[in-house]
C-alpha positions, -999 to +999 in steps of 0.1 A: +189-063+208+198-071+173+172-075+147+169-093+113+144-083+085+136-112+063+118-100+037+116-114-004+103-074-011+125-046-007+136-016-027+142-009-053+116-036-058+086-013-067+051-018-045+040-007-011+053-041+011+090-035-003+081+009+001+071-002+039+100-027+047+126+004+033+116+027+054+113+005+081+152+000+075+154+037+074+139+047+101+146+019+127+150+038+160+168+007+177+203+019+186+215-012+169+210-009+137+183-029+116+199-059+094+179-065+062+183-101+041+160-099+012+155-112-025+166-090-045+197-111-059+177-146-052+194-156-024+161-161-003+140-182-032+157-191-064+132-195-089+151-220-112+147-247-087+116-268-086+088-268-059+105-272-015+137-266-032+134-231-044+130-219-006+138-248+014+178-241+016+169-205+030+162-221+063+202-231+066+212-199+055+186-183+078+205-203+107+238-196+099+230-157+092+216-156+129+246-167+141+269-145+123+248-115+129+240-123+165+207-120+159+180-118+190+151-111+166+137-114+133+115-101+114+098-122+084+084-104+056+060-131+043+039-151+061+041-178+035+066-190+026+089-170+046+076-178+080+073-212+070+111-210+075+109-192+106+090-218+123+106-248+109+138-231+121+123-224+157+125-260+163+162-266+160+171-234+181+153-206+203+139-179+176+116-149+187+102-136+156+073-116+145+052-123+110+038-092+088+006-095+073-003-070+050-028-078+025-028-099-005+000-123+021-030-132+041-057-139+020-035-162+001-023-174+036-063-186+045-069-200+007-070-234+013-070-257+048-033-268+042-024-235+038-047-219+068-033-250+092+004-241+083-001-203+089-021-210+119+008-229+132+031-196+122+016-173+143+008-194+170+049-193+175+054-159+164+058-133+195+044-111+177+019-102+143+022-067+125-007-061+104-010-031+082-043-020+083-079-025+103-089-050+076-066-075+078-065-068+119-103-078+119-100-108+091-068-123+113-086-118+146-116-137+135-097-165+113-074-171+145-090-158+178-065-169+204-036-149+188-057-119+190-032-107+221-006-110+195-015-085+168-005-052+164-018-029+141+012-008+124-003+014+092+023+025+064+037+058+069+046+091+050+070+113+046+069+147+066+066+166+036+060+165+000+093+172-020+092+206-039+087+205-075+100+231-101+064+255-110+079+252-147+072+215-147+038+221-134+033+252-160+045+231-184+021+204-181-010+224-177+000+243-207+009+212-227-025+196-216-048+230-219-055+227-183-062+260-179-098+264-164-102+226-163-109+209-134-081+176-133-091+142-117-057+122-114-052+083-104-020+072-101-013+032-098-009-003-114-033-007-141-052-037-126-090-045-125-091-037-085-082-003-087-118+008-100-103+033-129-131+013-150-154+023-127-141+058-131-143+061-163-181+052-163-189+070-137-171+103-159-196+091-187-226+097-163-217+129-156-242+155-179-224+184-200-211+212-190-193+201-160-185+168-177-168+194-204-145+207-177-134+177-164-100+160-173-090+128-162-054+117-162-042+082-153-006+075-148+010+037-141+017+005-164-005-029-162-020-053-182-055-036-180-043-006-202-062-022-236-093-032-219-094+003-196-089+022-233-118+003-246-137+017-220-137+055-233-169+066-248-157+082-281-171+116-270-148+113-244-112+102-258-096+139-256-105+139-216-098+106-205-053+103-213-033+074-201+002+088-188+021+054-185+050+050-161+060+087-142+097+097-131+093+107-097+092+142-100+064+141-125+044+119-102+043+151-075+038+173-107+007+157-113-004+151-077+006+189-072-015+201-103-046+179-097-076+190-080-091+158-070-073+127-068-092+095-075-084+057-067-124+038-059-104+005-052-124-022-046-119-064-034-122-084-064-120-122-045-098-112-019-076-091-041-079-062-028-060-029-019-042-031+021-035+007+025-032+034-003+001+051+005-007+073-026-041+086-010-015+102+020+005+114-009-024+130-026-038+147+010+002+155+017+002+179-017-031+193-002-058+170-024-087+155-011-092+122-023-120+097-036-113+060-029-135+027-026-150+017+005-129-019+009-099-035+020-077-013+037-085+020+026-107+034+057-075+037+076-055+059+047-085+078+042-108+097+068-144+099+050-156+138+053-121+150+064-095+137+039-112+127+013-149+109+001-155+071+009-175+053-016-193+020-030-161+012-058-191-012-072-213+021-077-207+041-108-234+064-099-219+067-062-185+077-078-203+102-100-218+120-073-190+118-055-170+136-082-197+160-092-199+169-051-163+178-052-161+192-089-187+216-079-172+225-045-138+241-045-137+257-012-146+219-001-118+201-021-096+226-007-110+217+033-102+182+026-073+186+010-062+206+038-074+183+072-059+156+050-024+167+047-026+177+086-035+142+091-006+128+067+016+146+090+008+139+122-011+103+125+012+085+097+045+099+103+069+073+090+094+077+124+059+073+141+051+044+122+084+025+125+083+030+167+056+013+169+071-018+156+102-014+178+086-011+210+059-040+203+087-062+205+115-042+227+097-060+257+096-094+235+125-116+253+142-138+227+138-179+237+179-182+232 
């Protein structure tokens, strides 16, 4: 069987749909191997053209691309509008495909009634719907209840193992920092309002001297919150709260290497919200338990009382405790950390992951 992703996300477009959809290309255990049409040269949607036209032609390309390719099965990407041209498509020839929801895809999917009677009409001829965590598998199941046989729940994956970083790096940052004796808190992500680092940062001003003293809290990613985040800092408090920007790769498993707690309380800001947390798995994988919000999709990254500490990301006084439990506790943060990368290994193996998908629709026969 020969399969087609269709996807407008892909590496090296940064984010965790285009992260999953490349390692579902890299890992695809089909003997055949997995073709990939994305957008990265805007060949799917050309932006330049105005409204139906911008995506519309895909649908003729999509055709003649299945026909080149021999393609028995494809995989779209993007419920809208991506399986829009899956569907209009399935009319003029036999297509078995299977839609990806994620996250932010489905709540805009269910905005309005046009757009909720078109995705409705999607699925409904879809074999198949891969949905990346429990949240989204509850929110589709009750939105569209007889397509409930359909869905199948396929959580993003991890690497086995956490690549090795050079100690000098690490040395070299704890003695640039003064991190000696200090006890480091480290979020690492877009700087948007949904991934709680304001409610961080006030919960770090609850938190009474001298522990608060001790603590050091590094942030590391680029977004347009940065100004109103800064604004944020108490003044007593600007030496131990220090924005890190973007991070090469190795520096990013520097810092998640070096840290002793990592902290992400994301929380659903009308329907924005976060559909996994790859970066919690790569916290627990360098051994670090982790604090995240109890919304969207994180419950299935992070295991509350194994891997890491669930809590209310609208609670600043939840997410101090929650930091001044672990702060105070390093035989704990080292339990966590520990069952957490045991988990990372074994329940979210990226291989694992990607089988899933295969043999959900291995037993799928194609309509041509």
């Amino acid at each position: 069987m020969k399969t087609l992703l269709f996807t407008l996300e892909y590496p090296p477009f940064k984010g965790g749909v285009a992260n999953y959809y490349g390692h579902l290309a890299k890992y695809w255990p089909i003997d055949e191997s997995l073709a990939v049409w994305n957008n990265n040269q805007a060949e799917i949607i050309n932006r330049d053209w105005p409204g139906l036209l911008a995506w519309l032609p895909s649908i003729f390309v999509l055709r003649r691309k299945i026909k080149q390719l021999k393609i028995d099965y494809v995989l779209v990407g993007q419920i809208l509008p991506l399986g829009t041209v899956a569907w209009l498509l399935s009319f003029f020839r036999p297509l078995a495909y299977a839609v990806f929801l994620h996250g932010m895809d489905f709540t805009y999917a269910v905005r309005t009634p046009r757009k909720r009677w078109l995705a409705a009409r999607i699925l409904q001829r879809a074999d198949k719907i891969i949905v990346a965590n429990s949240y989204v598998l509850r929110q589709a199941g009750e939105f569209w209840p007889d397509l409930a046989d359909k869905l199948v729940l396929v959580n993003p994956g991890i690497e086995s193992a956490a690549p090795v970083v050079d100690e000098s790096l690490i040395a070299s940052l704890k003695e640039q920092y003064g991190l000696q004796d200090k006890t480091v808190l480290f979020t690492l992500g877009r700087l948007v309002r949904r991934k709680g680092v304001d409610k961080t940062i006030e919960a770090l001003a609850l938190i009474p001297e001298p522990l608060s003293h001790n603590l050091q809290y590094f942030i590391a990613g680029v977004g347009p919150e940065k100004g109103y985040l800064k604004s944020l800092i108490p003044e007593k408090m600007v030496q131990r709260i220090i924005f890190l920007d973007e991070l090469k790769e190795e520096e990013k498993w520097a810092w998640l290497r070096l840290s002793d707690i990592f902290i992400m309380p994301a929380r659903d800001i009308s329907g924005d919200f976060e559909g996994f947390g790859i970066v919690y798995l790569e916290a627990n994988l360098c051994g670090k338990p982790v604090i995240a919000g109890r919304a969207g999709g994180t419950a299935d990254a992070v295991q509350d009382g194994f891997s890491g500490l669930l809590v209310n990301p609208e609670s600043a006084a939840e997410i101090k405790e929650a930091i001044v439990e672990l702060a105070n506790n390093p035989g704990q943060r080292a339990q966590l950390g520990q069952q957490g990368a045991s988990r990372a290994k074994q329940d979210f193996n990226w291989e694992k992951q990607i089988a899933k998908i295969a043999d959900s629709i291995k037993s799928e026969v194609p309509r041509a």
